[in-house]
C-alpha positions in Angstrom: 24.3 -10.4 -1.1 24.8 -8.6 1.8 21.7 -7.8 3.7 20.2 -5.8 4.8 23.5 -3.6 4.1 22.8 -0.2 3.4 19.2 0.4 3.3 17.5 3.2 0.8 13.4 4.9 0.7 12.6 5.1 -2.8 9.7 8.2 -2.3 8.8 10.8 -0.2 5.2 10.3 0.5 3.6 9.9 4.1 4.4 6.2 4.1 7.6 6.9 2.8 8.2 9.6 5.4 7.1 6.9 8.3 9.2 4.1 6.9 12.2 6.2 6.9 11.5 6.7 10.9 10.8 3.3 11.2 14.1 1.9 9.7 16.0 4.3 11.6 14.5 3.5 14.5 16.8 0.0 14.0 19.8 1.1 11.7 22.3 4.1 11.4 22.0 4.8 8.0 19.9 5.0 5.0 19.6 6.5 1.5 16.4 8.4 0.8 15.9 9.2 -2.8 13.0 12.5 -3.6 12.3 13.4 -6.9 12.4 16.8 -5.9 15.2 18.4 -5.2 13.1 21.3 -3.4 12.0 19.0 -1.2 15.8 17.7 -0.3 16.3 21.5 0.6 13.5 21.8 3.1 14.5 18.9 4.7 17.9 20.5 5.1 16.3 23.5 6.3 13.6 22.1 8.6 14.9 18.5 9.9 11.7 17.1 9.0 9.5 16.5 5.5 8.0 19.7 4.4 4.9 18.0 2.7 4.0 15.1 5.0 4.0 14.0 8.7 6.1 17.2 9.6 5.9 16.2 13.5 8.6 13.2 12.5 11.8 15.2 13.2 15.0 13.2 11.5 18.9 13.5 12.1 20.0 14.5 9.2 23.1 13.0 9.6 22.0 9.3 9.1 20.5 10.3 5.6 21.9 10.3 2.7 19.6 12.5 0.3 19.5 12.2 -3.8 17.6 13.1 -6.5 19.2 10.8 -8.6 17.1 7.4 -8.4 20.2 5.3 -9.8 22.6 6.5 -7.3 21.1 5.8 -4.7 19.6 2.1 -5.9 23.2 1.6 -7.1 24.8 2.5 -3.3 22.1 0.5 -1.6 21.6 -3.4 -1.0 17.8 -3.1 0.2 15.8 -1.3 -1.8 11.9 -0.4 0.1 9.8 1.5 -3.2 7.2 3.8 -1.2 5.3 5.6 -3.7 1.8 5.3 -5.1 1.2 3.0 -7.7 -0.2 4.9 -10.4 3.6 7.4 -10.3 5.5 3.9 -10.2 6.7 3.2 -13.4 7.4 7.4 -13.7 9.9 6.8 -10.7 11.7 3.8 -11.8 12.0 4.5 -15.5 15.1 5.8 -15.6 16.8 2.3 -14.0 17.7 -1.2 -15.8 17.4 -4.4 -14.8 21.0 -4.2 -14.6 20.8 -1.3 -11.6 18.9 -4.3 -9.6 21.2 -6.6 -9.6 22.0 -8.8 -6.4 19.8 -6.0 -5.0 17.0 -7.2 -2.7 13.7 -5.2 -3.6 11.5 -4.7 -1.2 7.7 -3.1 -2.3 6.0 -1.4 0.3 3.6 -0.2 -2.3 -0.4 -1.0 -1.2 -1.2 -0.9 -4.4 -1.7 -2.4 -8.0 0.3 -1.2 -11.4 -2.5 0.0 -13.4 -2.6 -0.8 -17.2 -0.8 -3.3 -16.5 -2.8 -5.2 -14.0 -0.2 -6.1 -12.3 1.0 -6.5 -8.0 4.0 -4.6 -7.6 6.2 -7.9 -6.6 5.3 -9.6 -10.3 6.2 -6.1 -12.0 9.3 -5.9 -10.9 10.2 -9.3 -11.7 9.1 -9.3 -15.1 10.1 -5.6 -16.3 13.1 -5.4 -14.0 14.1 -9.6 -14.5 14.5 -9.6 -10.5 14.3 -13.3 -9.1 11.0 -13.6 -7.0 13.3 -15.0 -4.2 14.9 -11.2 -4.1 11.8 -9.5 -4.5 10.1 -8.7 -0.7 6.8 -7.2 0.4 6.0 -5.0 3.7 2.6 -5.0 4.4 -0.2 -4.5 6.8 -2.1 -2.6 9.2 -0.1 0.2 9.9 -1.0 3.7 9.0 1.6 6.4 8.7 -0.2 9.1 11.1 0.0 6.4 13.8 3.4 5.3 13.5 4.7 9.2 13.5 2.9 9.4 16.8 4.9 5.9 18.1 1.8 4.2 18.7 2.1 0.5 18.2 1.8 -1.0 14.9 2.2 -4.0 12.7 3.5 -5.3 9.8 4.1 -8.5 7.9 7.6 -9.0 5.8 7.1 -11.3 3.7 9.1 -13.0 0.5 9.4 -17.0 -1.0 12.9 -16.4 0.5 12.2 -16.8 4.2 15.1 -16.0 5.0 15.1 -12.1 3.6 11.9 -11.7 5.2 12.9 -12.2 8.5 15.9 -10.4 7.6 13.7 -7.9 7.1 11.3 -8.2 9.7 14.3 -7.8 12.4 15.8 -4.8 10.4 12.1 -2.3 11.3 10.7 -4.4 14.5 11.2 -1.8 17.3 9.7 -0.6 20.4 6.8 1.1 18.0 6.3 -2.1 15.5 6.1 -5.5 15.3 7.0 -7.3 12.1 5.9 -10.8 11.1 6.8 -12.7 8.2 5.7 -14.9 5.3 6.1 -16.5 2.1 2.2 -15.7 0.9 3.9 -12.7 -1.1 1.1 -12.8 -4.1 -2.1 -12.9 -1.8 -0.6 -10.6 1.1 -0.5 -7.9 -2.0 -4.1 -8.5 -3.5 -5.1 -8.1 -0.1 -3.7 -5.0 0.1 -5.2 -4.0 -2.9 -8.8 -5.2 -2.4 -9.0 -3.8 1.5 -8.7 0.1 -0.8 -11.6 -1.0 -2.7 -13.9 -2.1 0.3 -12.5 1.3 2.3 -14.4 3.4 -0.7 -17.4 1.2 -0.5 -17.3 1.4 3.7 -16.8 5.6 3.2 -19.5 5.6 0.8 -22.1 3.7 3.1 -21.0 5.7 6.2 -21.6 8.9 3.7 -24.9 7.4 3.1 -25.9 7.6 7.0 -25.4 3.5 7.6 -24.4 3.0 10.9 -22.1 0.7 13.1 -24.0 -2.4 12.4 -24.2 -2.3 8.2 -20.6 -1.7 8.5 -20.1 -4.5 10.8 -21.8 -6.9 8.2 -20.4 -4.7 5.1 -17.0 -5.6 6.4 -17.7 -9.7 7.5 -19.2 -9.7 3.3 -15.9 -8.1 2.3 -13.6 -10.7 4.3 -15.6 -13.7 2.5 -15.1 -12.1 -1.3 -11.1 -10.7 -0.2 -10.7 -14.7 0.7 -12.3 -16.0 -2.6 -11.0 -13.4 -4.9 -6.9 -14.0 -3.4 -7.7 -18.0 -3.3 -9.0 -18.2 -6.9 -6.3 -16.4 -8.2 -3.2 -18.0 -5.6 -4.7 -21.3 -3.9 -2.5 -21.6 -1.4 -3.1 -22.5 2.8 -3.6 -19.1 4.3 -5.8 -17.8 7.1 -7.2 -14.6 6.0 -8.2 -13.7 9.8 -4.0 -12.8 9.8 -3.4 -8.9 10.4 -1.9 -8.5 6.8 -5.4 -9.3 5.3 -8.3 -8.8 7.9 -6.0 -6.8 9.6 -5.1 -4.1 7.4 -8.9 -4.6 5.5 -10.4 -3.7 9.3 -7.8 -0.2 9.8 -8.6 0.9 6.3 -12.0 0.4 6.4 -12.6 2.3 9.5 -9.7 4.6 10.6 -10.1 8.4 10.1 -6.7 8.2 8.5 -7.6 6.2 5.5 -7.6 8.2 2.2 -9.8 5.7 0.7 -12.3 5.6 3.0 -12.3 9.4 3.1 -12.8 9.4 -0.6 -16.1 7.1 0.0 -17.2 9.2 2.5 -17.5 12.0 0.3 -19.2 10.4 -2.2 -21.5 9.1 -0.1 -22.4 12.4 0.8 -23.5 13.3 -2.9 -19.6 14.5 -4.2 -18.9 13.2 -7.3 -15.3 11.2 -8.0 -13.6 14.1 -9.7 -14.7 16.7 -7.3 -14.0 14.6 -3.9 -10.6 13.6 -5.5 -9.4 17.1 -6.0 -10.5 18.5 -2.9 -8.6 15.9 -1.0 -5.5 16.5 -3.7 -4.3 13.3 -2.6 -3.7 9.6 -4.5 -6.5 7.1 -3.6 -5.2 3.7 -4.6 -8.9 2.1 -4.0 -9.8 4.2 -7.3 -7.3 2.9 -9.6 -7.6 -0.8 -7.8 -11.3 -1.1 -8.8 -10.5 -1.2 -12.6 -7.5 -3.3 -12.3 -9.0 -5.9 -10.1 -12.3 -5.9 -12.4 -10.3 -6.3 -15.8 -8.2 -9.1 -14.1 -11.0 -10.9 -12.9 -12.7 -11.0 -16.5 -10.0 -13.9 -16.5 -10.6 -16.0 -13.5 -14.4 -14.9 -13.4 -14.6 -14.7 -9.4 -17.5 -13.7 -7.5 -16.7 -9.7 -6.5 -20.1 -8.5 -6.0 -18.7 -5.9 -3.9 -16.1 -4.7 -6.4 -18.4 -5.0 -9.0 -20.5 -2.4 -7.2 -17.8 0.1 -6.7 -16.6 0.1 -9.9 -20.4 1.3 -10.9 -19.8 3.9 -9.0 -16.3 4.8 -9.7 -16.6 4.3 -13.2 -20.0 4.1 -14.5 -21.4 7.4 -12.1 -24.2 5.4 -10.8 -25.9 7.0 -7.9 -24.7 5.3 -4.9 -28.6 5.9 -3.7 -29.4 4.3 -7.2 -27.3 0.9 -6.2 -26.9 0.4 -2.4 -30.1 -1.9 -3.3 -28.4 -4.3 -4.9 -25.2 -3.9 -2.4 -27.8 -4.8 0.6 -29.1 -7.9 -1.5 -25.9 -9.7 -1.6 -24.7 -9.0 2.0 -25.6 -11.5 4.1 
């Protein structure tokens, strides 16, 4: 393995767009692959992404563009997958587990394979028969919107190879990010998962009129059941006050960029799901999440009072008026 060798974007999503600066910030070269091959051409004609962040201006000459998904895993040796999770398995059916081979994969997907019920990191290893010591994470509190204005972010690489994490870590740290690492790859992603879920349930309350100081206890609630939930299902010494769990659950939960917390807000304010999810037209990975993380728990039988909740709203139309009773009761 030669890492981090040539490095390819699988997506072209906002944080697809912002890794793609972020890399380059650090390396000459990468492969990009879009789907689209109208997007490719607007990129040719524009310099920057037609659909997303369109203030990041690239050089074009330091990207090498496909369409074609296994050209571009096949002429890469780090692979970072950038798209929603719900489209995953659409992006990456056409590839084998031979096309990952001595490859080191790299999810940067904040998000949970739905039917299957799965964190990215395990998919790939089982479906794809990677080796969990080449499979990588890259996670945290980072929005894209922040990172295309080169304000100062944070991430954590992390993989049971310590070694390709820091590899990693060293291959985007730059004068706009700071990258940590771990081995905690399991728990660093279910973190990432549940922080969606709580940013609905903090939108919804902030849609509901509760101010600074329910949220302030809504969020402490949240960091006590994120703790239980990841440590019932990966027990393991972590501190969950690190920036890839409180971290990224505390930039989710409150920033005006967050999708998910958008999503809340709106039906807070009486919207229902389907109507607040097409007027924002975008993927909210905290809608999927819900399901996933309540089917999976039917196994390990956690207490998710807070997930419970949102998936009575999400998935049961209960009023949110109806249940923030029972939300108050358990916070505490």
């Amino acid at each position: 393995m030669n890492l981090p060798g040539r490095i390819a974007i699988i997506g072209s999503g906002t944080w697809a767009t912002a890794l793609a600066k972020i890399v380059l910030m650090k390396n000459d070269h990468i492969n990009w692959f879009i789907r689209k091959t109208e997007v490719i051409d607007k990129f040719y004609d524009t310099g920057y992404n037609p659909r997303y962040l369109s203030n990041v201006k690239f050089d074009l000459t330091r990207i090498s563009f496909s369409s074609n998904i296994e050209r571009t895993v096949r002429e890469s040796d780090t692979i970072i997958i950038a798209v929603p999770s719900p489209y995953l398995k659409h992006h990456l059916k056409k590839l084998k587990p031979s096309h990952f081979r001595d490859k080191y994969v790299v999810s940067a997907v904040k998000g949970i394979v739905p039917f299957d019920n799965m964190v990215v990191s395990e998919y790939l290893s089982f479906n794809y028969k990677i080796p969990m010591d080449n499979v990588g994470i890259i996670s945290g509190p980072c929005h894209a919107e922040e990172v295309a204005l080169d304000r100062l972010s944070f991430l954590t690489s992390a993989c049971k190879d310590i070694e390709k994490a820091e590899m990693l870590a060293e291959a985007t740290t730059s004068s706009i990010l700071k990258t940590t690492v771990s081995t905690d790859v399991i728990g660093i992603e279910l973190a990432a998962v549940l922080k969606n879920i709580y940013a609905v349930m903090s939108g919804i309350c902030h849609g509901m009129g509760y101010g600074d100081n329910f949220q302030s206890v809504l969020m402490t609630n949240c960091a006590r059941e994120m703790e239980r939930f990841i440590n019932g299902l990966v027990p393991r010494e972590r501190s969950i006050l690190e920036p890839a769990y409180l971290g990224d659950m505390l930039v989710t939960g409150y920033s005006q960029f967050s999708r998910n917390r958008t999503l809340g807000n709106m039906i807070g304010k009486g919207y229902s799901v389907k109507s607040a999810e097409l007027e924002m037209n975008m993927v909210t990975e905290g809608f999927y999440a819900t399901k996933c993380i309540k089917l999976m728990n039917k196994k390990f039988r956690v207490d998710i009072p807070i997930v419970d909740i949102a998936y009575e709203i999400l998935y049961n139309n209960v009023s949110p008026r109806v249940i923030i009773k029972k939300l108050i009761d358990v916070l505490h």
